[in-house]
Backbone as CSV, one residue per row, in Angstrom:
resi,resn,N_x,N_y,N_z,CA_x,CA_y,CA_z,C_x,C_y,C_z
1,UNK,47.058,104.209,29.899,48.043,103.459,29.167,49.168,104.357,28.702
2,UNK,49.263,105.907,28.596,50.284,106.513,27.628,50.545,106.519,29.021
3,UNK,50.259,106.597,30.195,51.228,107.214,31.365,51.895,106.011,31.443
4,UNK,51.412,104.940,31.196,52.638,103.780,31.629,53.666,103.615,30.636
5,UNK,52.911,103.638,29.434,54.460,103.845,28.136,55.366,104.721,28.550
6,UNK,54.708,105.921,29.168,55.745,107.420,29.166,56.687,106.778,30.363
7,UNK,56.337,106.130,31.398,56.925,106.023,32.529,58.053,105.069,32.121
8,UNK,57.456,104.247,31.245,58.491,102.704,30.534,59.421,103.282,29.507
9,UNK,59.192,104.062,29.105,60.093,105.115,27.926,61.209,105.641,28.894
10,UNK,60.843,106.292,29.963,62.119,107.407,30.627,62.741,106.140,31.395
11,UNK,62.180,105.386,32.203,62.607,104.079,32.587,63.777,103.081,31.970
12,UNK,63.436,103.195,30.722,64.434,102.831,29.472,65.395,103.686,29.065
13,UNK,65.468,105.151,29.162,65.973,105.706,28.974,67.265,106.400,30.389
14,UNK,66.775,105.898,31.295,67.641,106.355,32.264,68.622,104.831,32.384
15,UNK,68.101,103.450,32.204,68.534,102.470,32.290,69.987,102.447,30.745
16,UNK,69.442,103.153,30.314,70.044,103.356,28.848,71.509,104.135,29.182
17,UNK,70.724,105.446,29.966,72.208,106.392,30.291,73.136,105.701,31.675
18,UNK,72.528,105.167,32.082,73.414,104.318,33.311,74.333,102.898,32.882
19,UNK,73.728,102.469,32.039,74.541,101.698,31.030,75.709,102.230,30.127
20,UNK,75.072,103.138,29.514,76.551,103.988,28.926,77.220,104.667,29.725
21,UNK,77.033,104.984,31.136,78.101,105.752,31.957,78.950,104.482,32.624
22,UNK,78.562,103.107,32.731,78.935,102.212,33.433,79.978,101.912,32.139
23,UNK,79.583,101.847,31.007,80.223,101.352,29.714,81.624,102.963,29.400
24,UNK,81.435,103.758,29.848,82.516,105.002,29.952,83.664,104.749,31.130
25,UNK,82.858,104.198,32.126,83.978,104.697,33.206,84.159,102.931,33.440
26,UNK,84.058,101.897,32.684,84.627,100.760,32.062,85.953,101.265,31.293
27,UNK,85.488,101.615,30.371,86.327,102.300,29.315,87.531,103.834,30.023
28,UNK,87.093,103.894,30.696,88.307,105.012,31.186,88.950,104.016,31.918
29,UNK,88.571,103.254,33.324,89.227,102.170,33.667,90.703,101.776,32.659
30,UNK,89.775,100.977,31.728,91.071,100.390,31.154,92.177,101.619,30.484
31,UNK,91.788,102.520,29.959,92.721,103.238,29.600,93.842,103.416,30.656
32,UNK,92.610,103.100,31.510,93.987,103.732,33.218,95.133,102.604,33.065
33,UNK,94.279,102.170,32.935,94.940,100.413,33.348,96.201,100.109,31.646
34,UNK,95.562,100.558,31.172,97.204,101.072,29.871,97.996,101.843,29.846
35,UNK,97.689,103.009,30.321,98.963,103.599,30.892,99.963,103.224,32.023
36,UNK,98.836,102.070,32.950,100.270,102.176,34.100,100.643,101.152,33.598
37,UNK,100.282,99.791,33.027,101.095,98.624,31.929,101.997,99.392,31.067
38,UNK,101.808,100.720,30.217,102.571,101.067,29.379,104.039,101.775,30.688
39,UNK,103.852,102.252,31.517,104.363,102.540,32.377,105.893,101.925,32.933
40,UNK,104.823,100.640,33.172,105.787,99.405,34.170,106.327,98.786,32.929
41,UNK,105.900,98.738,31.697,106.986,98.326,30.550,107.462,99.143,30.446
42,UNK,107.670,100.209,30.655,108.933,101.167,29.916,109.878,101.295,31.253
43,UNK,109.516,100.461,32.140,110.314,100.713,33.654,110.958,99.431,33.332
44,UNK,110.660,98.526,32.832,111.096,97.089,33.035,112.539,97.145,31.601
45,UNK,111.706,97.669,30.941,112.748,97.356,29.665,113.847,98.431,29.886
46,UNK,113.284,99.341,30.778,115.186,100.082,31.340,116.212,99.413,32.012
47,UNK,115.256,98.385,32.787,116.044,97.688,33.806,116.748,96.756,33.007
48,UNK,116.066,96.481,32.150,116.591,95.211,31.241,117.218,95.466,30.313
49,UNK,117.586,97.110,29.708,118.696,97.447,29.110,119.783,97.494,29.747
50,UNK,119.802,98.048,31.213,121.435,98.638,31.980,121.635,97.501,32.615
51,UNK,120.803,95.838,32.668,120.935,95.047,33.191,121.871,93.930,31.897
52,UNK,121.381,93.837,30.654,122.086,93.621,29.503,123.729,94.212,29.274
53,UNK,123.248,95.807,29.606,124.762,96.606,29.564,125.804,96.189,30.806
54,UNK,125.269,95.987,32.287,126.360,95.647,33.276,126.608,94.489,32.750
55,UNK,125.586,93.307,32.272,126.425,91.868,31.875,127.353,92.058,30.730
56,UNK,127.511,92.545,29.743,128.208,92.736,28.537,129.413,93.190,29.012
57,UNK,129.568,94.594,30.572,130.910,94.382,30.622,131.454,94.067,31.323
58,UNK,130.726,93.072,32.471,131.316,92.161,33.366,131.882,90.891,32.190
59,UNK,130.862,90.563,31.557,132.035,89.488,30.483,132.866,89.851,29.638
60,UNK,132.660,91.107,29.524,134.223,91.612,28.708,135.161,91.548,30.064
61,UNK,135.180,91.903,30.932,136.267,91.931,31.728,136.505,90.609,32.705
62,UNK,135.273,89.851,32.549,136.076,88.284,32.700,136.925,87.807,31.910
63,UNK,136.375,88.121,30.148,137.187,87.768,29.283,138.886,88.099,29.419
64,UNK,139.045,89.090,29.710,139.955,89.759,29.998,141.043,88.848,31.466
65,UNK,140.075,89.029,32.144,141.250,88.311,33.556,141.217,86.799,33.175
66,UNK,140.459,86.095,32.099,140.659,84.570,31.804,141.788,84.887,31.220
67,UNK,142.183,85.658,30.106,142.987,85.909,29.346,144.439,86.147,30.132
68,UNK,144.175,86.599,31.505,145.395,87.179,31.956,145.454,85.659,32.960
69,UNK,144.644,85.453,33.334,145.052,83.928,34.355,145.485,82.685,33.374
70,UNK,145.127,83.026,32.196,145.562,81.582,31.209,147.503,82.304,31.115
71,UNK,147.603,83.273,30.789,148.982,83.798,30.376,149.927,83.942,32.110
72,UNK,149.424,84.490,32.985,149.639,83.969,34.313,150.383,82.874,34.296
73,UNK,149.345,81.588,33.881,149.530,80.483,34.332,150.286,79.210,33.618
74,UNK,150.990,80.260,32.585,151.772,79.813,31.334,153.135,79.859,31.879
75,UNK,153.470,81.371,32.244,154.349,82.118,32.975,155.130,81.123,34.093
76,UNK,154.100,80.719,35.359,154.097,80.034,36.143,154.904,78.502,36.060
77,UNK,154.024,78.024,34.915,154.592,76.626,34.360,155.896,76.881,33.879
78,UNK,156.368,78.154,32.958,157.593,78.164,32.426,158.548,78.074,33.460
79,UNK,158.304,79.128,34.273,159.504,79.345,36.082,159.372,77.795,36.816
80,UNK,158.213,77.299,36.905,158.530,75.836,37.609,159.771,74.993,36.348
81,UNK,159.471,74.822,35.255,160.409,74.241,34.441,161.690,74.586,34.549
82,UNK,161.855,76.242,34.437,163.366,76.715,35.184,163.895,76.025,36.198
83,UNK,162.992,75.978,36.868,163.400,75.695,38.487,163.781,74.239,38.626
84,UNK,162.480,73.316,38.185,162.776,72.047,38.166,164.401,71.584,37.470
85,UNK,164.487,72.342,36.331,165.971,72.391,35.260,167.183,72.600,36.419
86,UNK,167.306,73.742,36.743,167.936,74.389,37.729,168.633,73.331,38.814
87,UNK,167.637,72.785,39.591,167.690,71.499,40.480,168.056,70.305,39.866
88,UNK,167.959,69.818,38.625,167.977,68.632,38.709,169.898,68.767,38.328
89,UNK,170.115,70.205,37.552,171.757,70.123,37.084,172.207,70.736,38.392
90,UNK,171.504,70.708,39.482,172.549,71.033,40.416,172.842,72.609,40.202
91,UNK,172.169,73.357,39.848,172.749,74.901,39.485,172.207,75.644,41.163
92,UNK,173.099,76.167,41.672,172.543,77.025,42.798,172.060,78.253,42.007
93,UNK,170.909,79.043,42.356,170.473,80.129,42.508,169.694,80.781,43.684
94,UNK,169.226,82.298,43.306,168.917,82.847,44.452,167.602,83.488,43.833
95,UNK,166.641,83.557,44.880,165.128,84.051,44.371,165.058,84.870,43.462
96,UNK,166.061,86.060,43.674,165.673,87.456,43.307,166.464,87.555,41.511
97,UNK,167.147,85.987,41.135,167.606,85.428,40.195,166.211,85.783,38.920
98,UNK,165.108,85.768,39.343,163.801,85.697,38.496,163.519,87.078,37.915
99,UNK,163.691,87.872,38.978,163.299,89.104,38.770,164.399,90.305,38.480
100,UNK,165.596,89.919,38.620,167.325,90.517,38.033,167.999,89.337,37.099
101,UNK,167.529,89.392,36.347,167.765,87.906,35.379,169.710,88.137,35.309
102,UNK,170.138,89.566,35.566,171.649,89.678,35.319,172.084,89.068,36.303
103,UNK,171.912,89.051,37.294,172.071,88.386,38.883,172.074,86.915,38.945
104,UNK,172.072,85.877,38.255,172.201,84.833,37.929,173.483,84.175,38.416
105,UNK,173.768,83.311,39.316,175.344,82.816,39.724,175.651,82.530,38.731
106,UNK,175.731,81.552,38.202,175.958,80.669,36.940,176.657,81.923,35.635
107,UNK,175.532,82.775,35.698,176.022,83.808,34.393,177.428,84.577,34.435
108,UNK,177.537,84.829,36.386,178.517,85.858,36.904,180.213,85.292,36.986
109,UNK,179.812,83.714,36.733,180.903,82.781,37.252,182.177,83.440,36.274
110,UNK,181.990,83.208,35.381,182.304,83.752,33.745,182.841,85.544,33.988
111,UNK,184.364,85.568,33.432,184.628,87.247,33.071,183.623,87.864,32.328
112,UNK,183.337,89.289,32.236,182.272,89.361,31.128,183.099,89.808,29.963
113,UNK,182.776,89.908,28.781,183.187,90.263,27.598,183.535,91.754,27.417
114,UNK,184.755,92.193,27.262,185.319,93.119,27.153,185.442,93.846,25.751
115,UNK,184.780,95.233,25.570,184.948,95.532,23.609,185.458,97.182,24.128
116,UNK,186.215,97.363,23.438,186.873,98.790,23.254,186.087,99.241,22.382
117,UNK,186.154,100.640,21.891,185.440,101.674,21.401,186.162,101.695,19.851
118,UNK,186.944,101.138,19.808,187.824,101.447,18.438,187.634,99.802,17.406
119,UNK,186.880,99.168,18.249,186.228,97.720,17.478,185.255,98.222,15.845
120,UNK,184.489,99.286,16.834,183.291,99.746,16.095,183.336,100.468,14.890
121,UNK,184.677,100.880,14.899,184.886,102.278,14.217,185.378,101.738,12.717
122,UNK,185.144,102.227,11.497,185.010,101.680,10.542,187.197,102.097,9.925
């Protein structure tokens, strides 16, 4: 009978240490398994900072060309109103009238205003 206890004792006892090595390299497992999660989050939340940062200044610089296509397109409307004006009184002009505003027929028709130097003088 003690040889079968003794045999049921180490029996228990090796079942014992194979359990706690299964319960260790469980336990190292997951550690593994937290570092590469801690890993791939610190990979993800980079991406998702410089991915935050390119959107912030792609909409600053949409903001920007809305800003310039709204004023554009202000511009635009004002020169059609010229133009439409222009046409309806019958005024001839010439393209380059827009961009040399002195160049204007209409303005040139007219002597220009003549001032001597001795107007000024007190």
């Amino acid at each position: 009978m003690d040889q079968r206890k003794r045999k049921r004792m180490e029996s228990n006892r090796e079942s014992a240490r194979r359990s706690r090595m299964r319960k260790q390299k469980h336990l190292d497992d997951l550690v593994g398994q937290i570092t590469e999660l801690k890993k791939d989050n610190n990979q993800i939340l980079t991406s998702i900072n410089f991915t935050t940062h390119r959107y912030l200044n792609i909409e600053a610089e949409n903001s920007v060309l809305r800003a310039q296509m709204t004023e554009l397109s202000q511009r635009l409307d004002s020169l059609n109103d010229i133009l439409d004006y222009l046409n309806r009184e019958g005024i001839e002009y010439t393209p380059d009238c827009f961009t040399n505003p002195f160049n204007v027929p209409y303005l040139n028709q007219q002597p220009p205003i003549m001032a001597s130097a001795h107007i000024f003088q007190y």
